[in-house]
C-alpha positions, -999 to +999 in steps of 0.1 A: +528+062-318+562+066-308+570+048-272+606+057-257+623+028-233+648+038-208+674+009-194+700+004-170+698+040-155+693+058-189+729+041-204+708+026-227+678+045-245+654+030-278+620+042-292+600+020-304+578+023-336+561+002-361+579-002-395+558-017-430+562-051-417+575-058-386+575-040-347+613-018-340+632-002-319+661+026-325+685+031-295+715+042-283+738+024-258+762+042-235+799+022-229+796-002-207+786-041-200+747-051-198+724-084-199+698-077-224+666-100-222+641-108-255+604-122-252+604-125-295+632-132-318+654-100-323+678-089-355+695-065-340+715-042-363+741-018-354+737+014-373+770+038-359+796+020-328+807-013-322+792-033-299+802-068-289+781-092-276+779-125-258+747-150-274+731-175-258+752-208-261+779-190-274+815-191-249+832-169-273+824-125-276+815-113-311+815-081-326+796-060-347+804-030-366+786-002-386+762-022-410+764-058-391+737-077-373+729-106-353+702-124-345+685-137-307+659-164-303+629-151-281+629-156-245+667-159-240+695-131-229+725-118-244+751-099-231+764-065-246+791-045-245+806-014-259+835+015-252+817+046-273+780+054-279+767+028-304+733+029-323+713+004-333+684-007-351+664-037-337+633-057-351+613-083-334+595-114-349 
């Protein structure tokens, strides 16, 4: 069953699913600067964009193009980023 999830006013969109091994989401974010929350570990993986984000402990922003993931402990937040629409894939562990 597919669920959708709507964030920060409908900038950013996802629908969730199950995949062979582990629960995902696929999403689209709109430009602009969020704070992202996790309750499990995420991989996220950006599929079409650039997005560049800000991880927990981290002082310096990274970014991630077309093909390039990171990786967020559970229960933490990262900030996001991003000047065009940018797709993503995201598991959680």
């Amino acid at each position: 069953m597919l669920k959708v999830n709507e964030y920060f006013d409908g900038k950013a969109k996802s629908i969730a699913f199950q995949t062979s091994s582990l629960p995902a989401t696929v999403g689209v974010i709109s430009p602009g600067e969020y704070e992202f929350g996790t309750s499990k570990k995420e991989t996220m993986t950006v599929i079409s964009g650039v997005l560049t984000v800000l991880l927990p402990g981290m002082e310096e922003w990274m970014t991630y193009g077309s093909g390039e993931f990171f990786e967020v402990a559970g229960q933490a937040s990262f900030k996001a980023r991003t000047d065009i629409d940018t797709a993503y894939l995201c598991t959680y562990e």
